[in-house]
LOBA-748689 format. One line per 10 residues: their letters; for each residue x, y, z of N, C-alpha, C. Coordinates in Angstrom, 2 decimals. Example, Ala and Ser with C-alpha at 12.3 -4.5 7.8 and 13.67 -1.06 7.14 Angstrom:
LOBA-748689
AS> 13.19:-5.69:7.80:12.30:-4.50:7.80:13.20:-3.30:7.80; 12.85:-2.25:7.08:13.67:-1.06:7.14:12.90:0.03:7.87
END
This chain:
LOBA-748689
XXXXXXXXXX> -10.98:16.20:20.26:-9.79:15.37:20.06:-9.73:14.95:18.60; -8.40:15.17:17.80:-8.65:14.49:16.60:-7.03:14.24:16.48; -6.83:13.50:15.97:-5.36:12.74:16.38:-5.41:11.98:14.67; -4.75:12.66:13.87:-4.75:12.30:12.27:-3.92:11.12:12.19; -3.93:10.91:10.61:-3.37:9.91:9.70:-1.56:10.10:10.00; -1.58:9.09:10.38:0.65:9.16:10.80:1.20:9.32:9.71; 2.09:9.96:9.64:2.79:10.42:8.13:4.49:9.36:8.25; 4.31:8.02:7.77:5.59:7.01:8.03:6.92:7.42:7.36; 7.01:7.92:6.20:7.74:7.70:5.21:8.07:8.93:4.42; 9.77:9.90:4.85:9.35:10.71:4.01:8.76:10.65:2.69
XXXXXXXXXX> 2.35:-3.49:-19.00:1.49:-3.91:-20.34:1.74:-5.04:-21.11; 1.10:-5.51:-21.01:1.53:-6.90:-21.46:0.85:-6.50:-23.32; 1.39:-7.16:-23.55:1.27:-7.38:-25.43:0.54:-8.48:-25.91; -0.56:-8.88:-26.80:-1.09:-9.65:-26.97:-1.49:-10.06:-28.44; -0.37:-11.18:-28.74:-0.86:-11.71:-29.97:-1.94:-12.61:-30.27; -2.69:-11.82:-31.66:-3.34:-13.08:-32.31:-3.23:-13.78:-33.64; -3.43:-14.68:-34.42:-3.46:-14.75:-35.35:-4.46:-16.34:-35.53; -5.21:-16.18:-36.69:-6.24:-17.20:-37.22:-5.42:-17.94:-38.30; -6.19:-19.28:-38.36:-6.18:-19.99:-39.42:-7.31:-20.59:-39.75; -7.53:-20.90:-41.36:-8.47:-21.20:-41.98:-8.09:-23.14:-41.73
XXXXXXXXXX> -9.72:-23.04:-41.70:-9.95:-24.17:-41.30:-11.25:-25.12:-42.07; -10.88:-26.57:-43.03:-12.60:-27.11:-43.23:-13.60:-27.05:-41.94; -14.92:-27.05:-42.28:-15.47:-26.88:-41.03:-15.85:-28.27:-40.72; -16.68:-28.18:-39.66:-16.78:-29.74:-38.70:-17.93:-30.62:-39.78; -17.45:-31.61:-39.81:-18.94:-32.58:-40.36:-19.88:-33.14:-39.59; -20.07:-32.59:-37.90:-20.68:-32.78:-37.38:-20.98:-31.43:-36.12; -22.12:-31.21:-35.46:-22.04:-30.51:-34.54:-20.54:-30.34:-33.25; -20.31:-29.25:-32.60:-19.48:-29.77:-31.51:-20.20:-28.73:-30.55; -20.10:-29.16:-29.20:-20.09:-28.60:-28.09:-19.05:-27.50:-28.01; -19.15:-26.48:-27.80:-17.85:-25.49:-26.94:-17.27:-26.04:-26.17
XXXXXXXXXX> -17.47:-26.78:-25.28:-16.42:-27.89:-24.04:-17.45:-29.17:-24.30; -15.90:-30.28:-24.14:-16.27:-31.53:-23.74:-17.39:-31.36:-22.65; -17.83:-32.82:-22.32:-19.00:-32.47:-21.36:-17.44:-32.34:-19.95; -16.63:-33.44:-19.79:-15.83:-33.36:-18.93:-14.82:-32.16:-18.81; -14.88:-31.27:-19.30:-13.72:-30.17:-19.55:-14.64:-28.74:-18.59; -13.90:-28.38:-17.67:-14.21:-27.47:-17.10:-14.60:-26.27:-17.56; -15.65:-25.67:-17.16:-15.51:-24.07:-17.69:-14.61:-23.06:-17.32; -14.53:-22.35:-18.04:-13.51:-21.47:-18.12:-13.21:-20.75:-16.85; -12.35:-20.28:-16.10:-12.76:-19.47:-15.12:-12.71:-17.97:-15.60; -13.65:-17.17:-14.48:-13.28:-15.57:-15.15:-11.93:-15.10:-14.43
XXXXXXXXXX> -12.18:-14.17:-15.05:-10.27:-13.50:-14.50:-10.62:-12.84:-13.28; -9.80:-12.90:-12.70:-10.04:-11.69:-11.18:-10.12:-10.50:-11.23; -10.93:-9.79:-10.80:-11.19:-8.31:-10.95:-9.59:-7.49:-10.77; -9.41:-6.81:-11.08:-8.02:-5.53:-11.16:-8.07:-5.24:-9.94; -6.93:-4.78:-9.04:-6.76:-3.74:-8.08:-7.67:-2.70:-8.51; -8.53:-2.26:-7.56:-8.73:-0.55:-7.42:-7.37:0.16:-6.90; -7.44:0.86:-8.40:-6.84:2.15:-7.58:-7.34:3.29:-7.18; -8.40:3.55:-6.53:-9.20:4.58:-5.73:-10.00:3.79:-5.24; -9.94:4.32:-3.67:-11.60:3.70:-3.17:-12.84:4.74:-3.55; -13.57:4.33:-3.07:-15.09:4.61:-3.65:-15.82:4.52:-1.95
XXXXXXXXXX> -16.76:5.14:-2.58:-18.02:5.42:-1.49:-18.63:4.22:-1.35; -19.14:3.48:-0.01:-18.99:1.99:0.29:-20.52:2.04:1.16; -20.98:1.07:1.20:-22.45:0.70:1.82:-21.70:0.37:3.65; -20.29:0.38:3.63:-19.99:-0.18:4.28:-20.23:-1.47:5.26; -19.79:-1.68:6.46:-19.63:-2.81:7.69:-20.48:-2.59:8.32; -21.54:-3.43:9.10:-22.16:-2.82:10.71:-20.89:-2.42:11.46; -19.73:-3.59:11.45:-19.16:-3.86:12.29:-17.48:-2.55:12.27; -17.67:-2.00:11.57:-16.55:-1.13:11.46:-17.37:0.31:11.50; -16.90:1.30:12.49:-17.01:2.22:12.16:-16.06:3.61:12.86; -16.28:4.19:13.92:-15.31:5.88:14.37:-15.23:5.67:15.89
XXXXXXXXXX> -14.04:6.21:15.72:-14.05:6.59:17.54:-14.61:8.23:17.60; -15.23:8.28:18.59:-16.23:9.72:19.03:-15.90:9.77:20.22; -15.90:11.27:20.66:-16.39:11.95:22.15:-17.76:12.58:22.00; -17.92:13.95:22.85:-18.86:14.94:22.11:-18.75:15.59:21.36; -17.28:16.09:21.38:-17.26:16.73:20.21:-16.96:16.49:18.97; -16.77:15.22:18.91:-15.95:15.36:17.39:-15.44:13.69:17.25; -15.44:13.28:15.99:-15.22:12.07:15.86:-13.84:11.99:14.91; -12.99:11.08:15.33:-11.45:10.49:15.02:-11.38:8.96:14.84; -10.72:8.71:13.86:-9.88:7.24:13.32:-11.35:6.26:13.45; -10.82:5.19:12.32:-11.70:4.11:12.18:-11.27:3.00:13.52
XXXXXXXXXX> -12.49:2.17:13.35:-11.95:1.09:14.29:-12.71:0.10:13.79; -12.74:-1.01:14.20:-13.34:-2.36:13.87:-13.75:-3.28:14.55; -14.79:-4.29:15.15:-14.70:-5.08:15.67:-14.23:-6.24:15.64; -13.80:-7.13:16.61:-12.75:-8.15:16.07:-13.07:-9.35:16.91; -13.14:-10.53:16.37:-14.19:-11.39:16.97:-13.49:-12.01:18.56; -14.27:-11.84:19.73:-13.06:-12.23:20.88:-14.39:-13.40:21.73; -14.25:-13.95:22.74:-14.71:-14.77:23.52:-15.86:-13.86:24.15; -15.92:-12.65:24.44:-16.76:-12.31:25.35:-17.21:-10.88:24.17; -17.07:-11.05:23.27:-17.59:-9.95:22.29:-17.57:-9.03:22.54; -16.52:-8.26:23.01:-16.22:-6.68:23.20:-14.58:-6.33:23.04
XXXXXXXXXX> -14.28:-6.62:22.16:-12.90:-6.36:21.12:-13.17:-5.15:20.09; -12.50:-4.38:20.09:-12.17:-3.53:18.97:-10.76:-3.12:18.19; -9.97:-3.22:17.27:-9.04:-2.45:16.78:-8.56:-1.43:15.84; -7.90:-0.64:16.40:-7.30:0.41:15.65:-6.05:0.81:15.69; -5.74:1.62:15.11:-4.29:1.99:15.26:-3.94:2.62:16.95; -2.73:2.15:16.97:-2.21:3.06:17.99:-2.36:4.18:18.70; -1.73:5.35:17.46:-1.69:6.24:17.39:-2.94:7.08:17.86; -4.21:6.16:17.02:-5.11:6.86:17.31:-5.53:7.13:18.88; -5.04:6.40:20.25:-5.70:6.15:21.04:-4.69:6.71:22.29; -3.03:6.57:22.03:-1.99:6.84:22.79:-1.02:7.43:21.98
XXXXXXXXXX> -1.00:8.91:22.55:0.15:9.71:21.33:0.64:10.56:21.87; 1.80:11.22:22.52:2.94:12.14:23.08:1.92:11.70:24.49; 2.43:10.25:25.28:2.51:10.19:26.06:1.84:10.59:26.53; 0.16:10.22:26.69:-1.08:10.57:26.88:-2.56:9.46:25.96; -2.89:8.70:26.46:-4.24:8.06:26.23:-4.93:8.68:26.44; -6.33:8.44:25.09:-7.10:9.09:24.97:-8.44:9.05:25.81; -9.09:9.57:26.55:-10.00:9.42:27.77:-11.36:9.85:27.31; -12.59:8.94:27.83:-14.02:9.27:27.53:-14.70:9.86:25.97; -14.20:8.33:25.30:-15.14:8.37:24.19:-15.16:7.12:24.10; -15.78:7.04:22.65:-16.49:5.66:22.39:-16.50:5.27:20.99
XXXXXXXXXX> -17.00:3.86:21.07:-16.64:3.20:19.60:-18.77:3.63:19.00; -18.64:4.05:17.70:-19.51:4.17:16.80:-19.72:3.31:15.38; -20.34:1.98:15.75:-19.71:1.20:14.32:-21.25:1.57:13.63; -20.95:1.54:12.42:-21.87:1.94:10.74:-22.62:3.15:11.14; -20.71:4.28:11.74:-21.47:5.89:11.56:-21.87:6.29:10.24; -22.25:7.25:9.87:-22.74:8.02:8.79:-23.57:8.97:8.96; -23.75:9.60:7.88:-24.66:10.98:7.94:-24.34:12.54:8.01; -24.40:13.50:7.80:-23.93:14.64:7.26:-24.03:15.72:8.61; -23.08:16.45:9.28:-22.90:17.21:10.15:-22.14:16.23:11.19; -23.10:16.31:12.76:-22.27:15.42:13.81:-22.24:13.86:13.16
XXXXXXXXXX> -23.17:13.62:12.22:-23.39:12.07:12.08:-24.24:11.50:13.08; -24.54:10.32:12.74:-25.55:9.69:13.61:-25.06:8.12:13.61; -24.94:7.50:14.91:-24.72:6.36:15.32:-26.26:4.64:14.93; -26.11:4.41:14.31:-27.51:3.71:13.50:-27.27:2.24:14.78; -26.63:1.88:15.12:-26.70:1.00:15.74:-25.82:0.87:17.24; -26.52:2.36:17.76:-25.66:2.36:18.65:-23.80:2.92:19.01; -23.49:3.45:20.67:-22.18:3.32:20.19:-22.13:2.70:22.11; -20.39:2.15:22.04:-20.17:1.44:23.36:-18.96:2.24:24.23; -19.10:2.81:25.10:-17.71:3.27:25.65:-16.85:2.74:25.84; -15.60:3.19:25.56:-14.30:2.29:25.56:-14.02:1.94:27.11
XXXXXXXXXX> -13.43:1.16:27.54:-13.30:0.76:29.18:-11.33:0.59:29.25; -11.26:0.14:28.45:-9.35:-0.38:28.27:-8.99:-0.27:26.97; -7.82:0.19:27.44:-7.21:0.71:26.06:-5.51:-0.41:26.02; -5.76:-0.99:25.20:-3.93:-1.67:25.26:-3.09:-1.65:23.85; -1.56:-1.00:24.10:-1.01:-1.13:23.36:0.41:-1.22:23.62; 1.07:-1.66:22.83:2.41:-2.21:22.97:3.08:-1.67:23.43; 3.82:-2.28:24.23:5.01:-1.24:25.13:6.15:-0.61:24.13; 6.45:-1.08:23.14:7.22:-0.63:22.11:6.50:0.84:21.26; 5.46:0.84:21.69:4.87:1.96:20.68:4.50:2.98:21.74; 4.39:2.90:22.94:4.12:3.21:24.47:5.14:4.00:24.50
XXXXXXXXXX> 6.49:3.32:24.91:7.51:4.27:25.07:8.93:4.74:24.13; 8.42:3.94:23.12:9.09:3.94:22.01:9.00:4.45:20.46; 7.49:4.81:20.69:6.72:5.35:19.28:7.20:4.38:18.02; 7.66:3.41:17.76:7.87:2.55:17.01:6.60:1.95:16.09; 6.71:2.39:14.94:6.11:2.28:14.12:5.43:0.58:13.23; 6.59:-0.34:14.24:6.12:-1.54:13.44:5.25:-1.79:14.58; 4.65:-1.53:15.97:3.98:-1.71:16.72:2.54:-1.07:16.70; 2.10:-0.18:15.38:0.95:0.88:15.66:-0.47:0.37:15.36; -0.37:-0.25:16.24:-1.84:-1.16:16.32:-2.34:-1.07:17.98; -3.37:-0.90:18.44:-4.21:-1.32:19.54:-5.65:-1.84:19.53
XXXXXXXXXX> -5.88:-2.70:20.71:-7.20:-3.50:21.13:-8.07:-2.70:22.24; -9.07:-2.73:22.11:-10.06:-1.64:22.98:-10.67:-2.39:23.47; -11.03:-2.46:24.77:-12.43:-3.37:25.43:-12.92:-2.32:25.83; -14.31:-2.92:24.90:-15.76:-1.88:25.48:-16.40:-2.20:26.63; -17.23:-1.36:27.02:-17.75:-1.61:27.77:-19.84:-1.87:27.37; -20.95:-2.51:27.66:-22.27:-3.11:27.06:-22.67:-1.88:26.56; -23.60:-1.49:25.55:-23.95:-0.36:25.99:-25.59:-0.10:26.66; -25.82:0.96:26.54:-26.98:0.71:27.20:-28.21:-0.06:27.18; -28.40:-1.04:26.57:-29.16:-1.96:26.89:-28.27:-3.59:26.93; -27.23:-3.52:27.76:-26.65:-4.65:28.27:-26.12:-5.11:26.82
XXXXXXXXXX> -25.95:-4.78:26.19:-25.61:-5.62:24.57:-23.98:-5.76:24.85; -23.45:-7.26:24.16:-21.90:-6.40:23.77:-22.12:-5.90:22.15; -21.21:-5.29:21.68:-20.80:-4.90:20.42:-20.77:-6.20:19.59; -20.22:-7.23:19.89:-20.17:-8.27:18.77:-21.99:-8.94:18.26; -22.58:-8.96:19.43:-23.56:-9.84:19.54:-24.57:-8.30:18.66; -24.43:-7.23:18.81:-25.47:-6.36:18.07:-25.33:-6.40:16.65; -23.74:-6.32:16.01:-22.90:-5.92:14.59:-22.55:-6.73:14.17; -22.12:-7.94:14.78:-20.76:-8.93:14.28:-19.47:-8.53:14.33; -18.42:-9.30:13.50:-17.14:-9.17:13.95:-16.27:-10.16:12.71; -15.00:-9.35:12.66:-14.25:-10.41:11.82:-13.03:-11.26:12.58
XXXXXXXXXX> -12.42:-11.80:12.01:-11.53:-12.75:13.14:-10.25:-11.93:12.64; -9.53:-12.00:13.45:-8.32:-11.60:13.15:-7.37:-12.45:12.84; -6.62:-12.57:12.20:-5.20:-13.54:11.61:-4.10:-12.97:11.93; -2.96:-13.74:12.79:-1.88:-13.55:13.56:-0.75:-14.03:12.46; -0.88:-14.71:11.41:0.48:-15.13:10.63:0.22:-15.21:9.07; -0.42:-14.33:9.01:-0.58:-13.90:7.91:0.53:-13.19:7.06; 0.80:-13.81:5.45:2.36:-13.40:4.64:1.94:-11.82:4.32; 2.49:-11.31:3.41:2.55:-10.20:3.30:2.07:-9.96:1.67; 1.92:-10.87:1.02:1.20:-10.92:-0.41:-0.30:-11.17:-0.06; -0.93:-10.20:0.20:-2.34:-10.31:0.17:-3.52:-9.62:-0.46
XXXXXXXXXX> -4.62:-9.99:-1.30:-5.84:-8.93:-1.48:-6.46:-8.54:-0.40; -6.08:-7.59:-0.29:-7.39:-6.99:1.04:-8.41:-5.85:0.48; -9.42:-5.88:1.31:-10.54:-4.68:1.21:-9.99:-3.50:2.62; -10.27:-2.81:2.30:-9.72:-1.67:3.36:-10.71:-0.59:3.27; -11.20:-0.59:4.51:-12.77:0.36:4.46:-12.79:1.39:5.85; -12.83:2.41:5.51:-12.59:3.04:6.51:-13.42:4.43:6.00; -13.25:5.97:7.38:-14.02:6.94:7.20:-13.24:8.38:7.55; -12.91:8.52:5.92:-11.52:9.87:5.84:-12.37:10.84:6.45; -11.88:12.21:7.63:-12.66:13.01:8.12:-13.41:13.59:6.94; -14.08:14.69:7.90:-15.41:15.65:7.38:-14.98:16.61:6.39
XXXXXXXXXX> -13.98:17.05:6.36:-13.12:17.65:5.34:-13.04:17.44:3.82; -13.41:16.01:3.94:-12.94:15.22:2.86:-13.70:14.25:2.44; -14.79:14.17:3.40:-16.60:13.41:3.34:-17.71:14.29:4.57; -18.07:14.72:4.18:-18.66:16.02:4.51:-20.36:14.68:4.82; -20.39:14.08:3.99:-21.98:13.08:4.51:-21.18:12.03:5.17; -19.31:11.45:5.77:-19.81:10.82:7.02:-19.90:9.41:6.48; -19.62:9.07:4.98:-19.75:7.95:4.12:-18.66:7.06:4.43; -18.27:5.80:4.83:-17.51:5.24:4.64:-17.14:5.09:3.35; -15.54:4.43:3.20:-15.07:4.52:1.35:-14.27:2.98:1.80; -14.43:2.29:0.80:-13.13:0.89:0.35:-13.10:1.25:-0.58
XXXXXXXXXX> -11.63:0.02:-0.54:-10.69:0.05:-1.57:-10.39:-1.74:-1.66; -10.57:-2.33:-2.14:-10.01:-4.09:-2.69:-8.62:-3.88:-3.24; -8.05:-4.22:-3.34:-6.48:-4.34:-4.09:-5.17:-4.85:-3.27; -4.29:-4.85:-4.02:-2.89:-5.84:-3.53:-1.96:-5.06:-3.05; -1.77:-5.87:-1.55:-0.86:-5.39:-0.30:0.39:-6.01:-0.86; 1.40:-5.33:0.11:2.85:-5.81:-0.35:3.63:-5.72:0.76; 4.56:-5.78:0.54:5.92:-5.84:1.41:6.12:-4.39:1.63; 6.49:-3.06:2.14:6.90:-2.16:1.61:8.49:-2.08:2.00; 9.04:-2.28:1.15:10.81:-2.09:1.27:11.41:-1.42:1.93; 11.15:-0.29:1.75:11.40:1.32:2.88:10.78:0.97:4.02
XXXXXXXXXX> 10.60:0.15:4.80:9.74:-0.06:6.12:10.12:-1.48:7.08; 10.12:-1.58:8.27:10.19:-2.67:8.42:9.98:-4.27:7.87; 10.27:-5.55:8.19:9.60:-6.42:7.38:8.14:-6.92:7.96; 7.44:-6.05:9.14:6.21:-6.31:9.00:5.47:-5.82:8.60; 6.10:-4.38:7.78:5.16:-3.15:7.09:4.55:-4.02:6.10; 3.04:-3.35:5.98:2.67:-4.05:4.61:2.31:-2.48:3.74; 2.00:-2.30:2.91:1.74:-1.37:2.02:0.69:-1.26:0.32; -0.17:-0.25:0.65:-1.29:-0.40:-0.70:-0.83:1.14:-1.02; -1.28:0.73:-2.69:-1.41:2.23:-3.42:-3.14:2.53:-3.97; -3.96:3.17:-2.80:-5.31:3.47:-3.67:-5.24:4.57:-3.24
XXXXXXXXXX> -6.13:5.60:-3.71:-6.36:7.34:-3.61:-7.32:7.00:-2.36; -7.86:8.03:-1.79:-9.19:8.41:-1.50:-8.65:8.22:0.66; -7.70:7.47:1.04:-7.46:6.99:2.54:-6.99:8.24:3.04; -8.13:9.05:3.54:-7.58:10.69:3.75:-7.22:10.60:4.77; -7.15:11.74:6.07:-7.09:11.57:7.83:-8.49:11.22:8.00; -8.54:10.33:9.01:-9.67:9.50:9.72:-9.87:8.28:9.39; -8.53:7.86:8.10:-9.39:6.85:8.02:-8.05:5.55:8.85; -7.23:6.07:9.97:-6.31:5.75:10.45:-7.16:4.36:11.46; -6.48:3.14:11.38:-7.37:2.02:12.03:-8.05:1.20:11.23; -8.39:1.74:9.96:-9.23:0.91:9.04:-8.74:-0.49:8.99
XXXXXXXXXX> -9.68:-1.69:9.33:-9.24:-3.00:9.22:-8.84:-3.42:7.70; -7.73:-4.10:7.38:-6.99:-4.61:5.89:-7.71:-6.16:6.09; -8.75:-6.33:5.37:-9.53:-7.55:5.35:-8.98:-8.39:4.12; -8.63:-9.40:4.29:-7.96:-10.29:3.59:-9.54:-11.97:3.15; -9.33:-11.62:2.06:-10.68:-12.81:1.91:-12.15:-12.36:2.35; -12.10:-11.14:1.80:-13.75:-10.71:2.42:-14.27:-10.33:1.20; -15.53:-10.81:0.91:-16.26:-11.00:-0.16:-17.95:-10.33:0.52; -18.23:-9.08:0.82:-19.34:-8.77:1.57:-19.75:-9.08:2.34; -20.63:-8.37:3.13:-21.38:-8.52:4.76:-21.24:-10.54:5.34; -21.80:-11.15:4.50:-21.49:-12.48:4.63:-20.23:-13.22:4.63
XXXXXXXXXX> -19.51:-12.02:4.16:-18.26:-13.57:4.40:-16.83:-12.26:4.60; -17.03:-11.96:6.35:-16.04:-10.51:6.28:-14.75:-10.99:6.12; -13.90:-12.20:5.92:-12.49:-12.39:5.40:-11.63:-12.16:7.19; -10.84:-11.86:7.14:-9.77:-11.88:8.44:-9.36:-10.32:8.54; -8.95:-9.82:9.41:-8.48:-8.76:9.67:-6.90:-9.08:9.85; -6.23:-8.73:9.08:-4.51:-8.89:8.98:-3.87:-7.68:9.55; -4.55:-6.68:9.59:-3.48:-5.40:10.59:-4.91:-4.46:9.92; -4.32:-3.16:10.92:-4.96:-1.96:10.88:-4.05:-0.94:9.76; -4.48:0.19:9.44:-3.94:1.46:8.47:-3.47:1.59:9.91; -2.47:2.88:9.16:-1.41:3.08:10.04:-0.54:4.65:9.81
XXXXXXXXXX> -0.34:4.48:8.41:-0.42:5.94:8.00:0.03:5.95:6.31; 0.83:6.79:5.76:1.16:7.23:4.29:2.02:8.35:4.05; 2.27:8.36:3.48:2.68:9.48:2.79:1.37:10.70:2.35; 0.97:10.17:1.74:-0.32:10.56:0.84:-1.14:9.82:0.96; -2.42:10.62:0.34:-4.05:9.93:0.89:-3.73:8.12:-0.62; -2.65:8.17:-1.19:-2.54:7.33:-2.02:-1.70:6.21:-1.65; -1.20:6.44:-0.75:0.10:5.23:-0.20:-0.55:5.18:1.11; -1.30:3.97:1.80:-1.06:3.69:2.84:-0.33:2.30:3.75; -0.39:2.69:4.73:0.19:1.32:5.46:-0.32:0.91:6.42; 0.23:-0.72:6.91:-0.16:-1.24:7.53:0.60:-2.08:8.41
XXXXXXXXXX> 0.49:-2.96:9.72:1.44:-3.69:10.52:1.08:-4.93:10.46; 1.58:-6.11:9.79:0.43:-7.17:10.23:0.84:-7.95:11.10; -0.31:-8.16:12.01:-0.67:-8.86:13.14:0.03:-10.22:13.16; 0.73:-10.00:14.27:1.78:-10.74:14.76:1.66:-11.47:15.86; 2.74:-12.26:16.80:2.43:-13.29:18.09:2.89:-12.04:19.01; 2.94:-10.56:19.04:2.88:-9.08:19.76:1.61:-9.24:19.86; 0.85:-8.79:18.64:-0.63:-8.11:18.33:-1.26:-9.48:18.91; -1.59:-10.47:18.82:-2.20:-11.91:19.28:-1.64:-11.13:21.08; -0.62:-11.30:21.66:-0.73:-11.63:22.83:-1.70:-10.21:23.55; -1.80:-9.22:22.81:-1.91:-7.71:23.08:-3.80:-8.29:23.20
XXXXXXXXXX> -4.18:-8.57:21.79:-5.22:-8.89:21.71:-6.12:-9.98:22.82; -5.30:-10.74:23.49:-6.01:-11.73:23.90:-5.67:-10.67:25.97; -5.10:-10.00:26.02:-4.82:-9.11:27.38:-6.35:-8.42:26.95; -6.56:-7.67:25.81:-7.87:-6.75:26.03:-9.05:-7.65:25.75; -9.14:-9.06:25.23:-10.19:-10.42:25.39:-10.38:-10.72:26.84; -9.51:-10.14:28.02:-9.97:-11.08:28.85:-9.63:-9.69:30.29; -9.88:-8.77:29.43:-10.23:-7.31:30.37:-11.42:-7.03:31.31; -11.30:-6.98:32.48:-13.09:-6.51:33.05:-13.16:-5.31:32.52; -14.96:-5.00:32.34:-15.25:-3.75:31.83:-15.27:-3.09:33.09; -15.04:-1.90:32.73:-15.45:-0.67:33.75:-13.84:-0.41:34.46
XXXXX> -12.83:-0.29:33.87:-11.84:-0.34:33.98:-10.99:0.73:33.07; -10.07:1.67:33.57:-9.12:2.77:32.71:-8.45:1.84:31.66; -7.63:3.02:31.44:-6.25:3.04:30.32:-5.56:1.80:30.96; -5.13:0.54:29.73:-4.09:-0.18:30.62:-2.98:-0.49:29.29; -1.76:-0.38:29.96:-0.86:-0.06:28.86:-0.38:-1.36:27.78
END
């Protein structure tokens, strides 16, 4: 099964100048003692992601044969939440059956699962994207099922929280795992930089310009305020698709995605496809 990346859409100037000056008749400090230090400037947008140490908590959906789209864990009451795109999971009217979530895959050929993977049990996604293929809806929630040693997924990896009203001016990190084609070792890649509105798109589209978001990396969580393993920031929507591995997009999570999310929070495991 491999079910790709959705294709949505067909200097500043700086003066200086000195003046001569007597010098001081006494020592001075660089700052008053009361005068703040300076702050540093904020790092630039990347424009390319890069090869990433990545998430425990983010990693592939797998069968046997073959592994498709990122996914993420997402922090719920009973710790077995996952999200990804839509697409990846329900597409020409058909959900995807008997595989499983693989978070911090990596490694060169099939890859290898380092911490485990959990079978998916329920699959939910919006009735608008269900029978409508509607694109401002391409997000879904997965309830896993323990895996074999009774674990859930949250309590082994962790998890980020998700944010339901979140604006559309945001820094996010976006980390995800473009197929084998295109990472042959299986490496997760981020990207940090500034989301937007995208004009050409609904008004919940959000939209980044970095290189490197090939096919697979469809689902990747858009982390808003995440500053490394310690402090993973919010999950504001999933990738979704592009034009190019340089334009991608995103839906952000809405009082849809919240009610969608809290139906697969309070799912029994061991349970099919539920729409």
């Amino acid at each position: 099964m491999l079910w790709n990346r959705r294709t949505l859409w067909s200097g500043a100037l700086v003066l200086a100048a000195a003046a001569a000056c007597a010098a001081p008749t006494h020592s001075a400090s660089p700052h008053a003692p009361d005068e703040p230090p300076p702050r540093a400037a904020a790092p630039s947008p990347q424009t390319s992601a890069v090869p990433s140490a990545g998430l425990s908590w983010v990693g592939v959906l797998l069968d046997d044969e073959d592994r498709w789209c990122t996914a993420s864990v997402v922090d719920s009451p009973r710790g077995n939440v996952v999200a990804t795109a839509a697409h990846c999971v329900f597409e020409y009217g058909t959900y995807a059956s008997d595989f499983s979530f693989a978070p911090g895959f990596r490694g060169g050929g099939k890859g290898s699962s380092p911490h485990g993977t959990w079978k998916v049990a329920a699959i939910r996604v919006d009735d608008r994207w269900r029978k409508e293929g509607d694109e401002a809806y391409d997000y879904a929630f997965l309830t896993l099922e323990p895996d074999a040693r009774g674990r859930q997924v949250q309590d082994a990896v962790g998890a980020a929280r998700p944010e339901w009203s979140s604006g559309p001016g945001r820094r996010v990190t976006v980390v995800g795992y473009p197929n084998a084609d295109h990472n042959p070792a299986n490496r997760p890649i981020a990207c940090t930089t500034d989301a937007r509105h995208d004009a050409d798109q609904p008004p919940e589209m959000l939209r980044i310009e970095c290189a490197g978001f090939w096919d697979g990396t469809s689902g990747s969580p858009w982390l808003a305020d995440h500053a490394g393993p310690g402090r993973p920031g919010r999950v504001i929507g999933v990738l979704s698709g592009g034009d190019t591995d340089t334009e991608s997009t995103a839906v952000l999570f809405g009082a849809r995605a919240r009610a969608l999310y809290e139906k697969a929070a309070g799912e029994g495991v061991g349970r099919g496809p539920a729409g």
